[in-house]
N, C-alpha and C positions, 0 to 999 in steps of 0.2 A: 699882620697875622696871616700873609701866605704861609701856606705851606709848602715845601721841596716841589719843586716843579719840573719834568721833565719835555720837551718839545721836540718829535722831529719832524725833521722840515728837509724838503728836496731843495737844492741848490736851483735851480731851474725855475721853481714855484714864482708865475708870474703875478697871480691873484695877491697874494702877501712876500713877498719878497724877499731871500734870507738878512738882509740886511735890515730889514725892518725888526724881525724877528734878532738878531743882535742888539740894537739897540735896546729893545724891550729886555734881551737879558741882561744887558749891562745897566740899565736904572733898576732892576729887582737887587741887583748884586751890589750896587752901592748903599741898600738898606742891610746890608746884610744875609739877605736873604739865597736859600739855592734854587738856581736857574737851570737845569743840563740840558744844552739843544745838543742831539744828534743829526749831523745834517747828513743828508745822502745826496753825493755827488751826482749830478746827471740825470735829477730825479726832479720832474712836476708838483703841481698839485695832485692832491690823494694818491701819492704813487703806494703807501701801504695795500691799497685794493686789491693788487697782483700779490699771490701767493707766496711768491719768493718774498717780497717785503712785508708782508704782513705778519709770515714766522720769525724775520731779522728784528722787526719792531715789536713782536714777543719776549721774543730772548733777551731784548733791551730793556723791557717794561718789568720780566722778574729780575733781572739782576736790580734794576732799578729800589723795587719794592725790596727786597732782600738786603741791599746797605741798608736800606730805612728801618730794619727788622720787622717789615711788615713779614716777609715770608720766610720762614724757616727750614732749612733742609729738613 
């Protein structure tokens, strides 16, 4: 009973690691379920903080909600 998940994750992120995080989306995705990691390249842990990432990781979050028909033009 997940629901659509989206995760992004900085390629660099040493604490959790993008590979760990593929893994995780490829066993949600073998129940059928949807996983979307967006990875940012060159990017650590919490690099959303920075402005520049934070309005990229918006703009991802409505389009995100918006396929799901959470948000409506």
């Amino acid at each position: 009973n997940l629901p659509p998940t989206i995760i992004f994750h900085g390629s660099l992120d040493e604490m959790e690691p993008i590979k760990k995080i593929r893994k995780y989306q490829g066993m949600v995705e073998t129940f059928g379920l949807s996983c979307n990691v967006v990875e940012y390249p060159g990017q650590g842990h919490s690099f959303f903080n920075s402005q520049e990432f934070f309005i990229k990781t918006s703009k991802e979050v409505d389009k995100f909600l918006s396929s799901l028909g959470y948000i409506v033009n």
